[in-house]
C-alpha positions as CSV (number, residue, x, y, z in Angstrom):
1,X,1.0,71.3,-137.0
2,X,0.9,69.9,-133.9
3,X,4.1,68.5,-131.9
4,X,4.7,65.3,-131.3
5,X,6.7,62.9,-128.6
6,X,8.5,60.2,-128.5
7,X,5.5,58.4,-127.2
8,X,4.3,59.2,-130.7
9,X,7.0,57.5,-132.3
10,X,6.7,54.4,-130.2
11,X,8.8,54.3,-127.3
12,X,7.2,54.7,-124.2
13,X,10.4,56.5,-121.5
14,X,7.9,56.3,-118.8
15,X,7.1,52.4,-119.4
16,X,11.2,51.7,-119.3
17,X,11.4,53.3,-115.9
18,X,8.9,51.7,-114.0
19,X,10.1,48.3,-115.8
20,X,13.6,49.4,-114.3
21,X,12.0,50.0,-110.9
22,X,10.6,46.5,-111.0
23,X,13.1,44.5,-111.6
24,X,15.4,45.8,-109.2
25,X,14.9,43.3,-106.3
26,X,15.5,40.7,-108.7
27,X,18.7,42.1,-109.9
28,X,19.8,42.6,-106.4
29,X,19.5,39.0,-105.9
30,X,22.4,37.7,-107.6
31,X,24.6,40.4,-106.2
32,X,27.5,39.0,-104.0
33,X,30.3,40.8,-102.1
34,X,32.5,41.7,-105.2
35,X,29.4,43.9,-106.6
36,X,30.7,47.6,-106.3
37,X,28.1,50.3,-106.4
38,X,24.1,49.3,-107.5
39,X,21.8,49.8,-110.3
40,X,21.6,52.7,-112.4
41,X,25.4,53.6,-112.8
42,X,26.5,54.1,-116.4
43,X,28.4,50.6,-115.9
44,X,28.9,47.9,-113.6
45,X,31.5,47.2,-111.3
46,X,33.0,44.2,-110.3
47,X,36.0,43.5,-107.8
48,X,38.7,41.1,-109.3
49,X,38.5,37.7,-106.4
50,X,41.4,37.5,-104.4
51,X,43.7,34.1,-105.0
52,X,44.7,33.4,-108.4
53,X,48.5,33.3,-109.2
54,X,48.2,34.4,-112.8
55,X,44.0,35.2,-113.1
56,X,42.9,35.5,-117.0
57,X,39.0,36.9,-117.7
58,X,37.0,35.3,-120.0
59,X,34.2,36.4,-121.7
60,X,31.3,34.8,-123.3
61,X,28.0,36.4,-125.5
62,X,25.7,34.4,-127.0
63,X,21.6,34.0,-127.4
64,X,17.9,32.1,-127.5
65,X,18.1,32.1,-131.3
66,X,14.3,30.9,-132.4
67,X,13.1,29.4,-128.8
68,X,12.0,33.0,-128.2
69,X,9.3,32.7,-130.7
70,X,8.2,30.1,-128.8
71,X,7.8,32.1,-125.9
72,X,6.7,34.8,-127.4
73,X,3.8,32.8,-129.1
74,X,3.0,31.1,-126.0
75,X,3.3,34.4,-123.6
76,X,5.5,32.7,-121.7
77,X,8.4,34.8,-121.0
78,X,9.7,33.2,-117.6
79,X,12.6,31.2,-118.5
80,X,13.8,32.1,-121.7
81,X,16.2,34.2,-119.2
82,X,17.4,31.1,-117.5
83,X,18.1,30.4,-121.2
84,X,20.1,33.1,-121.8
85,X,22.5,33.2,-119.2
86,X,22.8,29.3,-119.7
87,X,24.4,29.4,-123.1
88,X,27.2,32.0,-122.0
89,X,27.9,30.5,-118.8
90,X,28.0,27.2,-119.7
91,X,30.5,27.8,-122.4
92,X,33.0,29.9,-119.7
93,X,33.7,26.4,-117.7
94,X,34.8,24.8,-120.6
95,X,37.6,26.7,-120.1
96,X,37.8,27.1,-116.6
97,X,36.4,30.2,-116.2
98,X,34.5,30.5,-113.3
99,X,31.2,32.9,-113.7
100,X,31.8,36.5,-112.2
101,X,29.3,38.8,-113.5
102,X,26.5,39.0,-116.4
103,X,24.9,41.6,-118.2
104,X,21.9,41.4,-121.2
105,X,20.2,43.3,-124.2
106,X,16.8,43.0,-124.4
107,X,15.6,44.6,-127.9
108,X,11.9,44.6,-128.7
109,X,9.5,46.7,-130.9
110,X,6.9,48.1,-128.0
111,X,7.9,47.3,-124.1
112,X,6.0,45.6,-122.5
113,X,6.7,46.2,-118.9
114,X,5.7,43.0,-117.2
115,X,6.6,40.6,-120.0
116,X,9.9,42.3,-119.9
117,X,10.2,42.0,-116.1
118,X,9.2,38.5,-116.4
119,X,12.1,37.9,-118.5
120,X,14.2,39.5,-116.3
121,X,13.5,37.6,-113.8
122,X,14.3,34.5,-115.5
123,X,17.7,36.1,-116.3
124,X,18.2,36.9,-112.3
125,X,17.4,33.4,-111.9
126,X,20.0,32.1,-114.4
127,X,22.5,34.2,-112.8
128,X,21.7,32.1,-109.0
129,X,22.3,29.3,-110.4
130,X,25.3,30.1,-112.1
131,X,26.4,31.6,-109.0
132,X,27.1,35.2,-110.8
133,X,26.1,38.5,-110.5
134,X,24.0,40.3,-112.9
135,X,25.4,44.0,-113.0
136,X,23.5,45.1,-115.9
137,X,21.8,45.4,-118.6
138,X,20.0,47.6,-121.5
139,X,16.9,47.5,-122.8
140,X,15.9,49.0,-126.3
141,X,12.8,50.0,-127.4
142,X,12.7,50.2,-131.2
143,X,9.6,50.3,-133.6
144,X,10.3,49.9,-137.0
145,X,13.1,47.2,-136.3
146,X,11.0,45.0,-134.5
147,X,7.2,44.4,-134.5
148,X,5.4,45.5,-131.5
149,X,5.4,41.4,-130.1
150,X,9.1,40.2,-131.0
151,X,11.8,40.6,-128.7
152,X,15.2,39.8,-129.2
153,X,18.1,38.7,-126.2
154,X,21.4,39.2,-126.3
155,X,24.0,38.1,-122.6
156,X,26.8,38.7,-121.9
157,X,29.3,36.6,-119.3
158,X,32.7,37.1,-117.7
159,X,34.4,34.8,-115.4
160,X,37.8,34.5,-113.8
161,X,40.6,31.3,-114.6
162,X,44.2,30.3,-113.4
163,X,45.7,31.2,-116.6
164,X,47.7,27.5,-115.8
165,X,44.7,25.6,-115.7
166,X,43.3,27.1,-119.2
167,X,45.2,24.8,-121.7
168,X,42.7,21.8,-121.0
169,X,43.4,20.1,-124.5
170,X,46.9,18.9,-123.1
171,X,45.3,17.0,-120.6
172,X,43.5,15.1,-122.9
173,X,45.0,11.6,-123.3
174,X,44.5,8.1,-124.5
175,X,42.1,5.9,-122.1
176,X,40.7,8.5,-120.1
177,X,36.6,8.5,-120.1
178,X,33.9,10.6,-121.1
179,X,31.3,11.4,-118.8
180,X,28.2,12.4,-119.9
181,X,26.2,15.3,-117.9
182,X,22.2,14.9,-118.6
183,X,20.3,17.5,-120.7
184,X,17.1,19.5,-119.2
185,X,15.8,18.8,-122.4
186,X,16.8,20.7,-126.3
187,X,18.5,23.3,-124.5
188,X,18.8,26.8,-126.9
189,X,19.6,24.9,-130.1
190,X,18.0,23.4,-133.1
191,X,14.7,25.2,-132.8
192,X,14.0,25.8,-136.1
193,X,14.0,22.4,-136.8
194,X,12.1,21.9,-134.1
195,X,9.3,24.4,-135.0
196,X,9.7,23.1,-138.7
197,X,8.9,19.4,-137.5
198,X,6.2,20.0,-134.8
199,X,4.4,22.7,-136.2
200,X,4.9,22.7,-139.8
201,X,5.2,19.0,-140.9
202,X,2.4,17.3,-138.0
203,X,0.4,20.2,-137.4
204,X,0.8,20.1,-133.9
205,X,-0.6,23.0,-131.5
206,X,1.5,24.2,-128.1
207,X,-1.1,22.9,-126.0
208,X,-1.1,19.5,-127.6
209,X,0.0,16.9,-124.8
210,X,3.8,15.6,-124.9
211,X,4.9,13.4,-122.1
212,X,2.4,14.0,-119.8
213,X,2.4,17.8,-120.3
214,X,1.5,20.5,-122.3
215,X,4.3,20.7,-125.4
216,X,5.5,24.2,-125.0
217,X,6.1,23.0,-121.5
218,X,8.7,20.3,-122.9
219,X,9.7,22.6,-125.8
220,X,10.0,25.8,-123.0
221,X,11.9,23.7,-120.5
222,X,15.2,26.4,-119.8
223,X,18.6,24.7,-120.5
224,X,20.5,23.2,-117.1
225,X,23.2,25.1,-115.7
226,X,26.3,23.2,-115.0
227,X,28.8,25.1,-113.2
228,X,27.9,23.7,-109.6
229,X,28.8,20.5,-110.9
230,X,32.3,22.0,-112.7
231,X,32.9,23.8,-109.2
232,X,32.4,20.2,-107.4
233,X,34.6,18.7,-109.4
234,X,37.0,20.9,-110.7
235,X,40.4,19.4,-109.8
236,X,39.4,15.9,-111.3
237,X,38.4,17.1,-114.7
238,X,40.4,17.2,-117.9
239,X,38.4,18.9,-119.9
240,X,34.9,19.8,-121.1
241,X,32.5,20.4,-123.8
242,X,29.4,22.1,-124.1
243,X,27.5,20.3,-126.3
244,X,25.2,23.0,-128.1
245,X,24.2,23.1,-131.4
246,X,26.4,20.8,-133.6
247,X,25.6,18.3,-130.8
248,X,28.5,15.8,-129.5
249,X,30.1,15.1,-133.1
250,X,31.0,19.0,-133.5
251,X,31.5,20.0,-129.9
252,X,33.6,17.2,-128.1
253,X,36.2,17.6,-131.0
254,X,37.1,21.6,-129.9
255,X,38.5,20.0,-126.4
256,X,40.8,17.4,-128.2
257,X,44.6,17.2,-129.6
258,X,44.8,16.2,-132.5
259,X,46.2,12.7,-132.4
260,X,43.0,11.7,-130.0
261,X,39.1,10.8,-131.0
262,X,36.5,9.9,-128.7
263,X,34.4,6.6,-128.8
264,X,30.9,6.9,-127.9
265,X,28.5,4.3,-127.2
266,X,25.2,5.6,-128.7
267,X,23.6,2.8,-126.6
268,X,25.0,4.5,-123.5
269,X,23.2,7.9,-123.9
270,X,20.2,8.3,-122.0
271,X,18.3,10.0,-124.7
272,X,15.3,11.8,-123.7
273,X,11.3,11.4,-125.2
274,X,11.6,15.0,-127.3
275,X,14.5,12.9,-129.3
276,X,12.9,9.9,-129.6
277,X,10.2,11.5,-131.1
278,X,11.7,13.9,-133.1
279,X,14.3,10.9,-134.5
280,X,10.9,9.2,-136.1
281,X,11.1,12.1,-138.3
282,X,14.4,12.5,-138.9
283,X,17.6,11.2,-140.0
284,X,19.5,9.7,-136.9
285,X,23.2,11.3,-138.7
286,X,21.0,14.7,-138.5
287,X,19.7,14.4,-135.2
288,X,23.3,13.7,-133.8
289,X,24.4,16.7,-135.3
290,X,21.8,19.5,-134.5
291,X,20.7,18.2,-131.2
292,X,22.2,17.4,-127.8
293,X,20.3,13.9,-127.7
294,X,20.0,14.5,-123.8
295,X,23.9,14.9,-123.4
296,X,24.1,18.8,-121.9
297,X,27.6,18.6,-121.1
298,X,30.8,16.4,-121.8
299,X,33.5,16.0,-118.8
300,X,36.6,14.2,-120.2
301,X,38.5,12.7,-116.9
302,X,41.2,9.8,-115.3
303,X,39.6,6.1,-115.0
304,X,40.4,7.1,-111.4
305,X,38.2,9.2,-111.0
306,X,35.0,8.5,-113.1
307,X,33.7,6.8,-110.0
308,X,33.2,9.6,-107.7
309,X,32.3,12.4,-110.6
310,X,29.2,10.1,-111.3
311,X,28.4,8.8,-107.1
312,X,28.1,12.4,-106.8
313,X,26.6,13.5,-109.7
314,X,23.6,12.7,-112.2
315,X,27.1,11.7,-114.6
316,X,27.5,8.1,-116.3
317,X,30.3,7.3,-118.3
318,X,29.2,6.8,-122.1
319,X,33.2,6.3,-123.8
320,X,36.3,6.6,-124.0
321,X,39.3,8.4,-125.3
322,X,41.7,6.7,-128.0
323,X,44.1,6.7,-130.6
324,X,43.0,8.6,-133.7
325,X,43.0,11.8,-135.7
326,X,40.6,14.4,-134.3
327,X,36.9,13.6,-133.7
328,X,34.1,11.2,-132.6
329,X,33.1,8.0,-133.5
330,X,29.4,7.1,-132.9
331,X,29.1,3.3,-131.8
């Protein structure tokens, strides 16, 4: 009998390496001055900042869920990365937690160098905008879990807070307003629905036009990034939400006490075209709860101050906080 390799089995060691070579310069991107050591170490490094009284690490994981079929079936693999780091880092502001350092999993039945790089890339990219490092990573080659075209992603964030400025549900009181920050578009949630409705129920094809452009385009576009605007205006905020899937009814309740509700004019929300088409299909209660209806991010703050969040900001005001047991009223 002859011998056989791993190669024979499925996984490809020579592939990984030269994927591992070729994403390097994009991984050395994000690096900044706290970045001890480079890639290839059994772990990353990361040097604590210098400054906080009482510093706390947070940590955040989270995925793409279904939007990755999407990419998959389109061969599109170059933001799905942007993706991924958005939905961890995006969730470390809400509680202060400014982004330090990022690592991924990348899972998939046959590697396939350049799609995987690709990815990477978007992940590198996710990380500049987030203004974090990406330190690492793993990638896992593994027939028989996964077919030879799925891929699955996993991220991984920690930031850094003033353990002080953490309890952000005490700052929440009657009167102040809630600021909406605009959506790129679905963001990382409510794709199955999505694939259901477009797909499924109209019989519509990726390349179909939508807006102007292609519909994977829209249904592609990576989720915004927000912590430039939580860095700009830190010290005037109250609290925030990230308004993922659940969408504004399920969210905006996690950052309030429990003698508060919010008051949202619906007629306030800048919705976006993907929702207004989608809500033709389905029920409006439904919508509000799966989908971000073009709301990305929720910043609760002081009359005061509404004024200059939005003048320097894409933010507009779209309620207010009042008297009430826990949650959201749509209006």
């Amino acid at each position: 009998m002859a011998n056989i390799s791993y190669k024979d089995a499925g996984v490809d060691i020579d592939a990984g390496n030269s994927f591992v070579e070729a994403i390097k310069a994009d991984v050395k991107s994000t690096f900044d001055s706290n970045v001890i050591g480079g890639i290839g170490s059994f772990a990353g490094a990361y040097a604590l900042p210098t400054g906080y009284k009482e510093p706390v690490l947070l940590s955040a994981t989270d995925g793409v869920g279904t939007k990755l079929k999407l990419a998959i079936d389109s061969e599109k693999f170059d933001t799905v990365g942007i993706d991924l780091v958005a939905m961890c880092v995006n969730d470390l502001i809400c509680n202060f937690g400014t982004p330090m350092f990022f690592l991924d999993y990348y899972a998939t039945g046959h590697l396939v160098p350049q799609n995987a790089q690709a990815v990477v890339a978007g992940i590198a990219e996710g990380c500049r905008r987030a203004e974090c490092a990406l330190v690492g990573g793993e990638t896992a080659e593994m027939p028989g879990m996964y077919s030879d075209d799925d891929f699955d992603l996993a991220g991984f964030a920690v930031g850094i807070a003033e353990k002080s400025q953490m309890d952000t549900i005490s700052n929440v009181k009657e009167g102040q307003v809630v600021i909406a920050f605009p959506s790129s578009g679905v963001h990382s949630n409510g794709y199955s629905l999505v694939r259901k409705l477009f797909f499924d129920k109209l019989g519509m094809s990726l390349d179909d036009e939508f807006d102007g452009k292609p519909l994977i385009d829209t249904l592609l576009t990576p989720t915004r990034i927000y912590v430039k605007e939580f860095k700009a205006n830190r010290d005037k905020i109250k609290a925030l939400a990230h308004i993922t899937g659940g969408g504004i009814v399920e969210n905006l309740p996690r950052v309030l006490p429990d003698n508060l509700r919010a008051k949202i004019q619906k007629d306030s929300i800048k919705t976006l075209p993907i929702f207004d088409f989608m809500s033709q299909y389905i029920d409006e209660n439904e919508m509000y709860r799966t989908f971000n209806m073009g709301v990305g991010m929720i910043i609760i703050a002081d009359t005061k101050d509404a004024d200059d969040i939005c003048a320097n900001s894409d933010g507009y005001i779209i309620g207010e906080i009042v008297n009430g047991s826990k949650g959201v009223d749509l209006i």
